[in-house]
PDB file of N, CA, C and O in Angstrom, chain B, residues numbered from 101:
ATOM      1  N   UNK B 101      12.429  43.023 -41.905  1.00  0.00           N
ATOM      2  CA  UNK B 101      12.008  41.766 -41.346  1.00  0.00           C
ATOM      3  C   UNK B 101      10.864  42.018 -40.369  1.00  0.00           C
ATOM      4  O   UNK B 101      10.706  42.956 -39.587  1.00  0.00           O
ATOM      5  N   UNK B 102      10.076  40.909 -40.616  1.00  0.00           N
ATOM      6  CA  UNK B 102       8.800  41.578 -39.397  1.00  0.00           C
ATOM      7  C   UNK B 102       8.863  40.930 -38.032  1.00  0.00           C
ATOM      8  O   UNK B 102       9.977  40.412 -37.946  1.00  0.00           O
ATOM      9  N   UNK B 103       8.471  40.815 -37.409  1.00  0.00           N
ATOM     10  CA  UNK B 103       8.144  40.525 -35.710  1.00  0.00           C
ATOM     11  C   UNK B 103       7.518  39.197 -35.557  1.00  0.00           C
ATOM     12  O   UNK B 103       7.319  38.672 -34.461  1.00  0.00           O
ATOM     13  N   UNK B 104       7.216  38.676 -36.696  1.00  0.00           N
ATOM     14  CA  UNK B 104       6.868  37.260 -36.780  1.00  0.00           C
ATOM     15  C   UNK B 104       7.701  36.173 -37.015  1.00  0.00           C
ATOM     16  O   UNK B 104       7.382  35.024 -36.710  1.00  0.00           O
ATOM     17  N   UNK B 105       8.990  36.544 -37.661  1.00  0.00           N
ATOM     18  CA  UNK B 105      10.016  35.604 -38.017  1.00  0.00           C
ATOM     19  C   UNK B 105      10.571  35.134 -36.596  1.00  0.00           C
ATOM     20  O   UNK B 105      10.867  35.819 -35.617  1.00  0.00           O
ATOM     21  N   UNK B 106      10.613  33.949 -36.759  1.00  0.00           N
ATOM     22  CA  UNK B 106      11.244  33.649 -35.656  1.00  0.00           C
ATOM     23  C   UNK B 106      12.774  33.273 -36.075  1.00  0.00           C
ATOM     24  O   UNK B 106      13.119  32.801 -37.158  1.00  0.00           O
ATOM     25  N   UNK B 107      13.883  33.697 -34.604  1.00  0.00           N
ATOM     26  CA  UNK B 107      15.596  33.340 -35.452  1.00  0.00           C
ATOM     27  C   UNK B 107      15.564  31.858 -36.129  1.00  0.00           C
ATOM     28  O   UNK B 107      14.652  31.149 -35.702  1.00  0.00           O
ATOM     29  N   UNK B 108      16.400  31.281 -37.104  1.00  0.00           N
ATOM     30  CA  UNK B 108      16.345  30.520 -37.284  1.00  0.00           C
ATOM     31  C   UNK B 108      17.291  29.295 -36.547  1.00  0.00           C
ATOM     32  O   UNK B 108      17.149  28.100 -36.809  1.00  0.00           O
ATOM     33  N   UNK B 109      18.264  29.831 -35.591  1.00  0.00           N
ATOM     34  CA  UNK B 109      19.254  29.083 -35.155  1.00  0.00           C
ATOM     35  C   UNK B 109      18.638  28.620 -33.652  1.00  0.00           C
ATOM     36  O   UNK B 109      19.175  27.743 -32.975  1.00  0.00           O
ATOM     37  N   UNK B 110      17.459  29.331 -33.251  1.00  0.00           N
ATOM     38  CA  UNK B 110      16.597  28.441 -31.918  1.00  0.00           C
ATOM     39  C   UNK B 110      16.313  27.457 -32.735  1.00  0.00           C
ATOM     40  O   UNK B 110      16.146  27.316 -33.946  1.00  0.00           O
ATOM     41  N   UNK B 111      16.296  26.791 -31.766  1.00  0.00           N
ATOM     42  CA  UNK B 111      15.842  24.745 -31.702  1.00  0.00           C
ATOM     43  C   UNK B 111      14.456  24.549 -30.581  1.00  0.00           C
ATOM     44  O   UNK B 111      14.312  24.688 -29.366  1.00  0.00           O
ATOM     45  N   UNK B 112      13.822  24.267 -31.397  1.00  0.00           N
ATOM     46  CA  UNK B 112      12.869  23.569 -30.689  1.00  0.00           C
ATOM     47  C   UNK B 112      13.156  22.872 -29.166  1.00  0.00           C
ATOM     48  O   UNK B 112      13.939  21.935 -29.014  1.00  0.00           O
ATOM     49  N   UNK B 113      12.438  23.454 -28.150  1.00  0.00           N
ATOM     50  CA  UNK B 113      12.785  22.385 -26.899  1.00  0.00           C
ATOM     51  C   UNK B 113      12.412  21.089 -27.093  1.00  0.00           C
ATOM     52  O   UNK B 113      11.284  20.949 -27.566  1.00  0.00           O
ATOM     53  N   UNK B 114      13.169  19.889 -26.814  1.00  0.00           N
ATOM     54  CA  UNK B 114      12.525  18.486 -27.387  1.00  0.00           C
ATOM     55  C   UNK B 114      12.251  17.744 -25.731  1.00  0.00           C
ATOM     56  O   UNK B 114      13.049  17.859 -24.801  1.00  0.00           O
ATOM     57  N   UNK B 115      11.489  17.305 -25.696  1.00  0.00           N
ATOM     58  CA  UNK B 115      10.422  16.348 -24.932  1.00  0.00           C
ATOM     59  C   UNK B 115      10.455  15.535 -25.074  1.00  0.00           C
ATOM     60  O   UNK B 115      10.279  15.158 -26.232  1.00  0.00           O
ATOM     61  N   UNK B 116      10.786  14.255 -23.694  1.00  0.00           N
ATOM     62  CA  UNK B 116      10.112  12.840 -23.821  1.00  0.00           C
ATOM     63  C   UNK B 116       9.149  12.734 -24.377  1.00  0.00           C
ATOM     64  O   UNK B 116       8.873  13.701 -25.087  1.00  0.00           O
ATOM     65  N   UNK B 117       8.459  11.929 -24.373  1.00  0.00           N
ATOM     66  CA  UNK B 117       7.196  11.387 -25.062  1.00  0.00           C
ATOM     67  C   UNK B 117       6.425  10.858 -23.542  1.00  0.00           C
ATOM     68  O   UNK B 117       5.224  11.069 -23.373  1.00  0.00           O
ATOM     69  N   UNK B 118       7.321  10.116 -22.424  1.00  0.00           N
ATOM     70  CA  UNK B 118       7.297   9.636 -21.488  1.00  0.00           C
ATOM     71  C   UNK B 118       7.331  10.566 -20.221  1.00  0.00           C
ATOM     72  O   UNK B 118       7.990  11.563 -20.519  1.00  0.00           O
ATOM     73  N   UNK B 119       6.952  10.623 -19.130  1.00  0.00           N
ATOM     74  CA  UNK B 119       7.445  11.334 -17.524  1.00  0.00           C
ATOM     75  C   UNK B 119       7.226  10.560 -16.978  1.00  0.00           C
ATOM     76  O   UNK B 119       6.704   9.519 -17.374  1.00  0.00           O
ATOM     77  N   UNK B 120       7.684  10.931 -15.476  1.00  0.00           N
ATOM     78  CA  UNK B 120       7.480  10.102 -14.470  1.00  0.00           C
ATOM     79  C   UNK B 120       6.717   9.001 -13.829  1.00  0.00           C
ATOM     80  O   UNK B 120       6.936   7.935 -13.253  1.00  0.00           O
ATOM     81  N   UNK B 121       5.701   9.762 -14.198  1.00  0.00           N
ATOM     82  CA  UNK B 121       4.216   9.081 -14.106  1.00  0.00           C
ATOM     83  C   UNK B 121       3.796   7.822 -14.953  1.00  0.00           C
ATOM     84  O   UNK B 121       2.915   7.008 -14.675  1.00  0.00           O
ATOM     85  N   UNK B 122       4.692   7.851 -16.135  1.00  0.00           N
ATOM     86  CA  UNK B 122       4.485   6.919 -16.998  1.00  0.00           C
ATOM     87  C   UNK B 122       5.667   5.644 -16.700  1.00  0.00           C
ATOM     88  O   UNK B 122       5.410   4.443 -16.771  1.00  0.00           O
ATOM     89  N   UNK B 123       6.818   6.156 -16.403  1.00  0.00           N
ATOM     90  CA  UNK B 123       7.730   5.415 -16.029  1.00  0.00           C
ATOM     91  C   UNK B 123       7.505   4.900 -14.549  1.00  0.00           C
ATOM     92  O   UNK B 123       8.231   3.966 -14.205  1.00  0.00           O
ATOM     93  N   UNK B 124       6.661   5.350 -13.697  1.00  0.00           N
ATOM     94  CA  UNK B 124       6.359   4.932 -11.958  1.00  0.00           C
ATOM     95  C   UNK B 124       5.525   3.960 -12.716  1.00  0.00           C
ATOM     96  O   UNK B 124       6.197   2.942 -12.882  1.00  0.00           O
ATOM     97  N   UNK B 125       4.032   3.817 -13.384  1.00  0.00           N
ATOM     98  CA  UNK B 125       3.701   2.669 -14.158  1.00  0.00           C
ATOM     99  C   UNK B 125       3.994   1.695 -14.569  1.00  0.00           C
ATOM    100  O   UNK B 125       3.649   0.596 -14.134  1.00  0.00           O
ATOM    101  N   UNK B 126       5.016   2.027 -15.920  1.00  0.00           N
ATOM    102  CA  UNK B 126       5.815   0.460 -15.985  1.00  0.00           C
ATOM    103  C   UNK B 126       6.725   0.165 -14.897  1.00  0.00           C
ATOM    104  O   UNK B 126       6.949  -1.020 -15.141  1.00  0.00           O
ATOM    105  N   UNK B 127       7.377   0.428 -13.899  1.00  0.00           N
ATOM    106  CA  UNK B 127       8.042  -0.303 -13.351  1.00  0.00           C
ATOM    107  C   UNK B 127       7.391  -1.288 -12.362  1.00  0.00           C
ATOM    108  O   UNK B 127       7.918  -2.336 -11.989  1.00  0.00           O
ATOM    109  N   UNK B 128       5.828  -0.696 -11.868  1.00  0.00           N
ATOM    110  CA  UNK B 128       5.097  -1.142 -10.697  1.00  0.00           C
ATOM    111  C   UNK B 128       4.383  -2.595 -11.979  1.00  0.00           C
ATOM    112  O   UNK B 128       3.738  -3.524 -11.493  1.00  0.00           O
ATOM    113  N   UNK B 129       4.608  -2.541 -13.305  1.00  0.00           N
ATOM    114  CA  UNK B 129       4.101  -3.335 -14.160  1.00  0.00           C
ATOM    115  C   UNK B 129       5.103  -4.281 -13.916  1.00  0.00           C
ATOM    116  O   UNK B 129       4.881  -5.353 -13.354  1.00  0.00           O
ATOM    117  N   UNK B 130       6.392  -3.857 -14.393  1.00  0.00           N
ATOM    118  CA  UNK B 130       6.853  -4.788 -14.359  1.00  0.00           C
ATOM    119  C   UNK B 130       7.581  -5.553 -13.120  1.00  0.00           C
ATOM    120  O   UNK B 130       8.199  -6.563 -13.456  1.00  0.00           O
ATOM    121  N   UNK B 131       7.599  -5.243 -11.824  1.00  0.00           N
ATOM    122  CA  UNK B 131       7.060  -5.535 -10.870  1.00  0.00           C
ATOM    123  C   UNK B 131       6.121  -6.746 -10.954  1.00  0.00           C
ATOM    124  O   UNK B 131       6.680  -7.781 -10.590  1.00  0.00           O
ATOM    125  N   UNK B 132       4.613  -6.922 -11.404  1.00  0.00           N
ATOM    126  CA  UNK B 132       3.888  -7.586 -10.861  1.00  0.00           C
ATOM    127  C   UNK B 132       4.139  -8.995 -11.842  1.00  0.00           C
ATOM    128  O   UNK B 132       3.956 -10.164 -11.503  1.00  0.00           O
ATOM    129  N   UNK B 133       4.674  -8.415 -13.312  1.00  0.00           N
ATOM    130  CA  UNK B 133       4.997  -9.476 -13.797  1.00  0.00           C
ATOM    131  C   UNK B 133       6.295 -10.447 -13.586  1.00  0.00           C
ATOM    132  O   UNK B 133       6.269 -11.661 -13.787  1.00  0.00           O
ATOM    133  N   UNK B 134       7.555  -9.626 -13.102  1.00  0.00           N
ATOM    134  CA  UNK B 134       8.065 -10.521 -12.790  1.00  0.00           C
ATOM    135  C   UNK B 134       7.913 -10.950 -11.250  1.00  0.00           C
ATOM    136  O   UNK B 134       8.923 -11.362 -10.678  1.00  0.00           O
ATOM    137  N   UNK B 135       7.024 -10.894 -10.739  1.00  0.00           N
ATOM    138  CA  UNK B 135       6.426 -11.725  -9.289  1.00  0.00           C
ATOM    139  C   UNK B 135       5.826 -12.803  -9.291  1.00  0.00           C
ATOM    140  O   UNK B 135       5.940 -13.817  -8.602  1.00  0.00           O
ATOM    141  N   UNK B 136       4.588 -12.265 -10.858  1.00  0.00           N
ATOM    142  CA  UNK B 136       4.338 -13.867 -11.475  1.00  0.00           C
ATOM    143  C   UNK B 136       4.945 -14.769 -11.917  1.00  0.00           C
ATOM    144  O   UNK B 136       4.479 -15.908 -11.887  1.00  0.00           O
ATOM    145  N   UNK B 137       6.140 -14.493 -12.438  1.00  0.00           N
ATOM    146  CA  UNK B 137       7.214 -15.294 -12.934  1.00  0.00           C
ATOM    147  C   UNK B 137       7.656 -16.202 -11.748  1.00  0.00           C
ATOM    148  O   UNK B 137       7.528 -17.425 -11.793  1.00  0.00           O
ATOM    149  N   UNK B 138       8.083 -15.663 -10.887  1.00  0.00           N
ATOM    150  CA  UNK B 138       8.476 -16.232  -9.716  1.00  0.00           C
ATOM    151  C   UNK B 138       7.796 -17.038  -8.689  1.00  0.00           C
ATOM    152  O   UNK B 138       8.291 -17.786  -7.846  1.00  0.00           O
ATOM    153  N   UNK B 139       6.459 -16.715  -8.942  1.00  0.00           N
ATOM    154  CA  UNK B 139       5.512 -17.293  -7.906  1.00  0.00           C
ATOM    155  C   UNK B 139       5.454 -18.809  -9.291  1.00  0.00           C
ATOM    156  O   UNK B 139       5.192 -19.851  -8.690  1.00  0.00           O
ATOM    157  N   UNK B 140       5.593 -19.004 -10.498  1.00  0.00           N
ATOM    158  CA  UNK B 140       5.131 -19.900 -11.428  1.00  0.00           C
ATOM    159  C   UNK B 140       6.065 -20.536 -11.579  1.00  0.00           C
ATOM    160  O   UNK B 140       6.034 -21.311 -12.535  1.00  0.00           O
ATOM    161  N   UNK B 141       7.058 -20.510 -10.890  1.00  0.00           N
ATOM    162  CA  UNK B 141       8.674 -21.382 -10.822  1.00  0.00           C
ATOM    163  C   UNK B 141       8.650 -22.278  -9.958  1.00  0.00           C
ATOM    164  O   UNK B 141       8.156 -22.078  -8.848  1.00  0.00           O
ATOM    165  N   UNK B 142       9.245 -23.562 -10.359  1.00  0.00           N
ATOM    166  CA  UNK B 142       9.291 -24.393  -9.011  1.00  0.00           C
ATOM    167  C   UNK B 142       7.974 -25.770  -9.570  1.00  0.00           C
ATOM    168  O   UNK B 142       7.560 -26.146 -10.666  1.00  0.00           O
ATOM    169  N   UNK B 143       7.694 -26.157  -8.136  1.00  0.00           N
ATOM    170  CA  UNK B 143       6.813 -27.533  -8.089  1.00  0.00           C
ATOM    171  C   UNK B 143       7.555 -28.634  -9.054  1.00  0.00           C
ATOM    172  O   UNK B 143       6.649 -29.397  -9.389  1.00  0.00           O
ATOM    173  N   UNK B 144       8.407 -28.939  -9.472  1.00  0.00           N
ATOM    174  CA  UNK B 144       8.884 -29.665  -9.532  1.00  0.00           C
ATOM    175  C   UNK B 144       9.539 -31.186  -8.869  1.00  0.00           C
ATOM    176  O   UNK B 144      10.120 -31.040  -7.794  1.00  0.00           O
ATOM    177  N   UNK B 145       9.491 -32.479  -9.377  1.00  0.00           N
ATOM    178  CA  UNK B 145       9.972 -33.330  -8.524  1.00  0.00           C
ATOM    179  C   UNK B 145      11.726 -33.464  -8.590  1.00  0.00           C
ATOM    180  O   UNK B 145      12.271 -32.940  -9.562  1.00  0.00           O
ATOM    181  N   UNK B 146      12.390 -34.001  -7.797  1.00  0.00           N
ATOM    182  CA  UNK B 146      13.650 -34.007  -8.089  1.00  0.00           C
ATOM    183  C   UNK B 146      13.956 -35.254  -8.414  1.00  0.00           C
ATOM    184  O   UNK B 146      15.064 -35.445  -8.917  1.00  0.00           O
ATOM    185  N   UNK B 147      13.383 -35.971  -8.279  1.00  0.00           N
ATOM    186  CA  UNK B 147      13.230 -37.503  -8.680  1.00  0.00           C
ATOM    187  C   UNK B 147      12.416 -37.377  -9.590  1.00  0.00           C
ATOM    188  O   UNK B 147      11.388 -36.795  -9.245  1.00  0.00           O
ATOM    189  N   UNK B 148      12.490 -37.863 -11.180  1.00  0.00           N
ATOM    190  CA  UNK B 148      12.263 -37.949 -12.472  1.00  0.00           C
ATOM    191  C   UNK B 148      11.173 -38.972 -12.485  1.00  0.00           C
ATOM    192  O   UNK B 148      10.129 -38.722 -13.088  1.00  0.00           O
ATOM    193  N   UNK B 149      11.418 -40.598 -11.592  1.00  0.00           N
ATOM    194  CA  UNK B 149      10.309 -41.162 -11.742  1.00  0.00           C
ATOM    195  C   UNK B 149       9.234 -41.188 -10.987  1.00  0.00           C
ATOM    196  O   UNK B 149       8.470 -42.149 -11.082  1.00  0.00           O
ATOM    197  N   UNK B 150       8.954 -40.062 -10.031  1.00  0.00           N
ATOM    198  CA  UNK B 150       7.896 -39.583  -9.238  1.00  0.00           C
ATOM    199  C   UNK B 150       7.353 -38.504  -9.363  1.00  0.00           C
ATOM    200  O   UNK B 150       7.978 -37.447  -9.275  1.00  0.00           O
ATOM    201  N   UNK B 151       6.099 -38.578  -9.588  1.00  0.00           N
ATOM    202  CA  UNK B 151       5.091 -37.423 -10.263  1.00  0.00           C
ATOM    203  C   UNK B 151       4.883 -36.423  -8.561  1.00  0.00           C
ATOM    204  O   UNK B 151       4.713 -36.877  -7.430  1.00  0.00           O
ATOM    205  N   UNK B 152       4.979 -35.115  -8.982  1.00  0.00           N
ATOM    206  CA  UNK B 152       4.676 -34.174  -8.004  1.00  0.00           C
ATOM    207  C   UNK B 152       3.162 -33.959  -8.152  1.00  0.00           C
ATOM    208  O   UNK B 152       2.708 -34.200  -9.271  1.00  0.00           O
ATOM    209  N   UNK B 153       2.518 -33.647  -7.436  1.00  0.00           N
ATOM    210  CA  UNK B 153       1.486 -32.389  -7.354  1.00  0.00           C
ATOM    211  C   UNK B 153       1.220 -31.247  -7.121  1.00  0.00           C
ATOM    212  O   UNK B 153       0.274 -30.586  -7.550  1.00  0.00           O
ATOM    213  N   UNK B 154       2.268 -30.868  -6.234  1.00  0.00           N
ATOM    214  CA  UNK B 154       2.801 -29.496  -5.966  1.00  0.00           C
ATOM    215  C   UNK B 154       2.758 -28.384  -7.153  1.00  0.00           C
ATOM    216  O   UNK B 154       3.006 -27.180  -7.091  1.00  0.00           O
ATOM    217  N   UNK B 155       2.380 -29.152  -8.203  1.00  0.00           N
ATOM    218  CA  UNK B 155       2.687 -28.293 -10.043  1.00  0.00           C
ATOM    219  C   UNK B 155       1.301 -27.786  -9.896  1.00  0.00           C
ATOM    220  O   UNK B 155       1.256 -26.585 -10.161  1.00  0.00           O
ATOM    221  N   UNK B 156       0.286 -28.235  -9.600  1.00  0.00           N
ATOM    222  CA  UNK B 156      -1.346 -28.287  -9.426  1.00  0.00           C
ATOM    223  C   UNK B 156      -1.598 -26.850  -8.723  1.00  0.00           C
ATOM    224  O   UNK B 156      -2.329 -25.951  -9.137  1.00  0.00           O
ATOM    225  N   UNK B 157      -0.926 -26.867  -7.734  1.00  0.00           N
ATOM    226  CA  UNK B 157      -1.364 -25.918  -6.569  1.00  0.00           C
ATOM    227  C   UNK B 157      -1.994 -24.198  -7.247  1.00  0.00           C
ATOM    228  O   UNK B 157      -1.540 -23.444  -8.107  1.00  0.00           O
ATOM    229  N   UNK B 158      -2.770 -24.156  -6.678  1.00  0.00           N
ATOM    230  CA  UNK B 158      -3.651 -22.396  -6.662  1.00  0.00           C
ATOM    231  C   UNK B 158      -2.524 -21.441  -7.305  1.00  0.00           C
ATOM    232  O   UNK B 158      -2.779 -20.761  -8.299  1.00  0.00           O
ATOM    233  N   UNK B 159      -1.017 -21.429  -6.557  1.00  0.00           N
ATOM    234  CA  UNK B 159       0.263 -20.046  -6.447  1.00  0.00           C
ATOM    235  C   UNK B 159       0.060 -20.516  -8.243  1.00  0.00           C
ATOM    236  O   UNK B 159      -0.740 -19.840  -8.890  1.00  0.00           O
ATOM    237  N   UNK B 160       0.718 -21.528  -8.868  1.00  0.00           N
ATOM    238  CA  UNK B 160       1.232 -21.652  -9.940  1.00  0.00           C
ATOM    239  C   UNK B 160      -0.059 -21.536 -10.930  1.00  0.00           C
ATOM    240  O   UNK B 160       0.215 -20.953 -11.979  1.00  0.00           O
ATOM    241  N   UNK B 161      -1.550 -22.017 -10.797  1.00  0.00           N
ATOM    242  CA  UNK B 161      -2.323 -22.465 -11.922  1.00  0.00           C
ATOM    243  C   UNK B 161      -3.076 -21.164 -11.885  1.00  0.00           C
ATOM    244  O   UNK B 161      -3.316 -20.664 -12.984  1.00  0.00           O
ATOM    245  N   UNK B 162      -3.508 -20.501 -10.767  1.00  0.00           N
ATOM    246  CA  UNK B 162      -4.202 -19.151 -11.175  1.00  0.00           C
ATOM    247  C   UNK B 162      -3.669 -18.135 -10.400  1.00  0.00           C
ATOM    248  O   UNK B 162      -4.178 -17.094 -10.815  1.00  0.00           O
ATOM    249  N   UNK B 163      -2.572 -17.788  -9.087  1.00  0.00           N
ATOM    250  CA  UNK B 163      -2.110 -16.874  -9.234  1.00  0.00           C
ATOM    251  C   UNK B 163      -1.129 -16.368  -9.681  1.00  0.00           C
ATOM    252  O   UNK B 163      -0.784 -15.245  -9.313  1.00  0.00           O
ATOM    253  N   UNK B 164      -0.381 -17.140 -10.663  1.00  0.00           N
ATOM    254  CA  UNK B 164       0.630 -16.636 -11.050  1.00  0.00           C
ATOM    255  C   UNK B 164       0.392 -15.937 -12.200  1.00  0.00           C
ATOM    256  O   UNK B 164       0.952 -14.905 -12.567  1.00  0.00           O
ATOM    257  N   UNK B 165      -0.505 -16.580 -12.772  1.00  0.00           N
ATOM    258  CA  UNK B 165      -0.596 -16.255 -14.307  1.00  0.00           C
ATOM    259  C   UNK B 165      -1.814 -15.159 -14.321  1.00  0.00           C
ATOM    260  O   UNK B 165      -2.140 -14.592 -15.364  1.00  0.00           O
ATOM    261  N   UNK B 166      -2.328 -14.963 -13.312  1.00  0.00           N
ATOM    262  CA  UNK B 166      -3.287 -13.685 -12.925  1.00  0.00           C
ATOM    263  C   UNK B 166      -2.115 -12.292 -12.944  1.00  0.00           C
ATOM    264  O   UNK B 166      -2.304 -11.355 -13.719  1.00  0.00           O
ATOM    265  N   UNK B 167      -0.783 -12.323 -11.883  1.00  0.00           N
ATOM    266  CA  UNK B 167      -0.601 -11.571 -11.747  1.00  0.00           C
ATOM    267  C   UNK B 167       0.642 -10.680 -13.028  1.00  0.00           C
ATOM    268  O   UNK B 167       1.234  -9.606 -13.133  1.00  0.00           O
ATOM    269  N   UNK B 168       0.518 -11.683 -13.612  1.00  0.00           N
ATOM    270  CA  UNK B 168       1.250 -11.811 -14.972  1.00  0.00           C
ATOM    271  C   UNK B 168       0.459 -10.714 -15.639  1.00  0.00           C
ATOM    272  O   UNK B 168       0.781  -9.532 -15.765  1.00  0.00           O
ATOM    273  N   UNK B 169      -0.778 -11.406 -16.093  1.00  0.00           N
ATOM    274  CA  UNK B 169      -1.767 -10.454 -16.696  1.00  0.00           C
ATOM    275  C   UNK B 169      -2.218  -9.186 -16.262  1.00  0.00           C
ATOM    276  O   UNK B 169      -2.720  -8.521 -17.168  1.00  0.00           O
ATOM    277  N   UNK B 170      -2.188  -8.614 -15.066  1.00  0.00           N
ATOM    278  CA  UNK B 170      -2.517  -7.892 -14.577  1.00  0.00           C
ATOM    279  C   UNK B 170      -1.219  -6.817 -14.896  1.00  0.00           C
ATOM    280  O   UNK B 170      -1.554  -5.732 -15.370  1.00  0.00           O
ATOM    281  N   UNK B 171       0.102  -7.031 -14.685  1.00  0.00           N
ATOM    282  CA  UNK B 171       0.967  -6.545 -15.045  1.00  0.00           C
ATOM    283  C   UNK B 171       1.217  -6.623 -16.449  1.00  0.00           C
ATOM    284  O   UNK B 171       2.267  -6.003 -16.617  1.00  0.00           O
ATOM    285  N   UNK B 172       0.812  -7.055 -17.541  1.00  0.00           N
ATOM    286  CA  UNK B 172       0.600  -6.275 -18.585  1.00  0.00           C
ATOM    287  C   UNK B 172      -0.607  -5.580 -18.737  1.00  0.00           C
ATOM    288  O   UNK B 172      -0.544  -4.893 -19.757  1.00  0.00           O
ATOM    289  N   UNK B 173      -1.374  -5.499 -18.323  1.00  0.00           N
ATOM    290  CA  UNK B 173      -2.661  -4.363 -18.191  1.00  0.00           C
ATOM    291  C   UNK B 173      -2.067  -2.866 -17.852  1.00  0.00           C
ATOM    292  O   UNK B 173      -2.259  -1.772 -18.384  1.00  0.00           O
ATOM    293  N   UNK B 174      -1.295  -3.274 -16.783  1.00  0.00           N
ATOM    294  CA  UNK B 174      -0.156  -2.326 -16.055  1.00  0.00           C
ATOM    295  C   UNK B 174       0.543  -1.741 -16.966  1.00  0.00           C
ATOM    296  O   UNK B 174       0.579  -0.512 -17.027  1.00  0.00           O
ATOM    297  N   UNK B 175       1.184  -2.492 -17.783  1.00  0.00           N
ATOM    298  CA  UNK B 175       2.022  -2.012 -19.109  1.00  0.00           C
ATOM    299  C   UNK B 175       0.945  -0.895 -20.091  1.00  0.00           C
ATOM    300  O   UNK B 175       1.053   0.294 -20.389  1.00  0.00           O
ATOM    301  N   UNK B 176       0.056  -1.795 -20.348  1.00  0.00           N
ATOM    302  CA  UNK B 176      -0.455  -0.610 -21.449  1.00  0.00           C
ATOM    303  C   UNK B 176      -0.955   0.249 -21.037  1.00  0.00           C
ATOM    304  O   UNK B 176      -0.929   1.260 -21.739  1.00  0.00           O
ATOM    305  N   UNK B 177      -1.750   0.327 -19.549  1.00  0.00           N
ATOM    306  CA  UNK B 177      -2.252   1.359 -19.019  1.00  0.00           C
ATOM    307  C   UNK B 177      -0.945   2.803 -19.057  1.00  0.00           C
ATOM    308  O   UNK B 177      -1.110   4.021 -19.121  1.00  0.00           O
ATOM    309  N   UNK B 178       0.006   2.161 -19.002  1.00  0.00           N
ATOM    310  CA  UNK B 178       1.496   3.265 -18.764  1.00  0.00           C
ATOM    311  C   UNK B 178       1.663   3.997 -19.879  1.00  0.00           C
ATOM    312  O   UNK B 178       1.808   5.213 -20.008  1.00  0.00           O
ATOM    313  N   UNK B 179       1.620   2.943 -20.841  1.00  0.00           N
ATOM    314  CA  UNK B 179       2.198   3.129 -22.760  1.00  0.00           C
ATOM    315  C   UNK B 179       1.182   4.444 -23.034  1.00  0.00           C
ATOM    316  O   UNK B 179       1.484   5.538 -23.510  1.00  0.00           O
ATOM    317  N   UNK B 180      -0.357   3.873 -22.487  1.00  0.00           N
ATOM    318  CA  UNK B 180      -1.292   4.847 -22.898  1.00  0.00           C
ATOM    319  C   UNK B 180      -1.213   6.301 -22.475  1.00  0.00           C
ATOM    320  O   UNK B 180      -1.137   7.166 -23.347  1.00  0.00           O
ATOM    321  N   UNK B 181      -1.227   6.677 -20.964  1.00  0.00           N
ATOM    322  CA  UNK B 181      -1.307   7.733 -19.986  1.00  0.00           C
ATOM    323  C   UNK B 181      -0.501   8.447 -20.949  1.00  0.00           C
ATOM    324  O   UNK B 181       0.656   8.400 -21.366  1.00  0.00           O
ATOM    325  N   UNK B 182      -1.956   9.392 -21.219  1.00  0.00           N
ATOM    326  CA  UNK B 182      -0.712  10.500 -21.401  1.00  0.00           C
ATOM    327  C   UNK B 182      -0.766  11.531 -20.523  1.00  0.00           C
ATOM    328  O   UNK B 182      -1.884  11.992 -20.295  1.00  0.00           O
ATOM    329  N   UNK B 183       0.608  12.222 -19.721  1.00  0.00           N
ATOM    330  CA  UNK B 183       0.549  13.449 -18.322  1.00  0.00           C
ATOM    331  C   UNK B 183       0.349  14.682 -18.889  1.00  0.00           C
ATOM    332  O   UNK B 183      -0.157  15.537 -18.163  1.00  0.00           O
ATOM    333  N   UNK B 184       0.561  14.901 -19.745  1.00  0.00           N
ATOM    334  CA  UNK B 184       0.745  15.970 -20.650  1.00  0.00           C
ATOM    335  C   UNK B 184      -1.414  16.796 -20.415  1.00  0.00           C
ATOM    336  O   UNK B 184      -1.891  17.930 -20.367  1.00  0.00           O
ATOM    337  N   UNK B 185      -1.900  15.571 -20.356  1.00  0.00           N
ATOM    338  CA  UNK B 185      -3.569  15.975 -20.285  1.00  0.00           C
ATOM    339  C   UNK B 185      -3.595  17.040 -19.128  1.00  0.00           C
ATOM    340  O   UNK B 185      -2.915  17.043 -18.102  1.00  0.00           O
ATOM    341  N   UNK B 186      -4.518  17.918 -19.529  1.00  0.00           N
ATOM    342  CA  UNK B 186      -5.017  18.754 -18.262  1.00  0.00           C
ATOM    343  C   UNK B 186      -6.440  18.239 -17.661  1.00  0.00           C
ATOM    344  O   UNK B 186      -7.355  17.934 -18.426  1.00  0.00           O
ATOM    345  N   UNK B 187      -6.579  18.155 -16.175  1.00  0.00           N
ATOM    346  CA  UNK B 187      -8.154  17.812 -15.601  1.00  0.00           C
ATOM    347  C   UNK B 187      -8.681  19.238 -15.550  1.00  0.00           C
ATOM    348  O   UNK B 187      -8.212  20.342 -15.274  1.00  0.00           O
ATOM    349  N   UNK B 188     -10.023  18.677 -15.989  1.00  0.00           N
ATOM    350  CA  UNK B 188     -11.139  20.038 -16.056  1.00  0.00           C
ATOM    351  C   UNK B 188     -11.567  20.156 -14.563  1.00  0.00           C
ATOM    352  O   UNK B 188     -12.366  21.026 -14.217  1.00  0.00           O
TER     353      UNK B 188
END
């Protein structure tokens, strides 16, 4: 037998696909999305035949749904990273 065979009963070490770095990502993702969720809840009237405006406001029409988006940016930026890269 030569010096090249390797045993056959070692197993491959198996690896996430994922580390830390990728998982500190999505969570700070999903984080921002469910903040948008929360900031986009609400303005509602409690009385049915009186119209609110409170639904209008800046939190619900562009920051919520900003920070929504931003946290899936967050997401794929994570999905993508790979740690495994070395910097030159």
């Amino acid at each position: 037998m030569g010096k090249n065979q390797k045993n056959s009963t070692e197993q491959p070490k198996q690896e996430f696909i994922f580390q830390k770095k990728n998982y500190m990502f999505m969570f700070i993702g999903i984080a921002f999305i469910a903040l948008g969720f929360i900031l986009m809840s609400g303005g509602g009237s409690d009385d049915p035949n009186v119209f609110s405006e409170d639904i209008y406001n800046f939190q619900r029409i562009r920051l919520a749904p900003t920070l929504v988006l931003i946290g899936l940016g967050i997401e794929v930026y994570a999905i993508l990273l790979n740690p495994h890269k070395k910097k030159k």
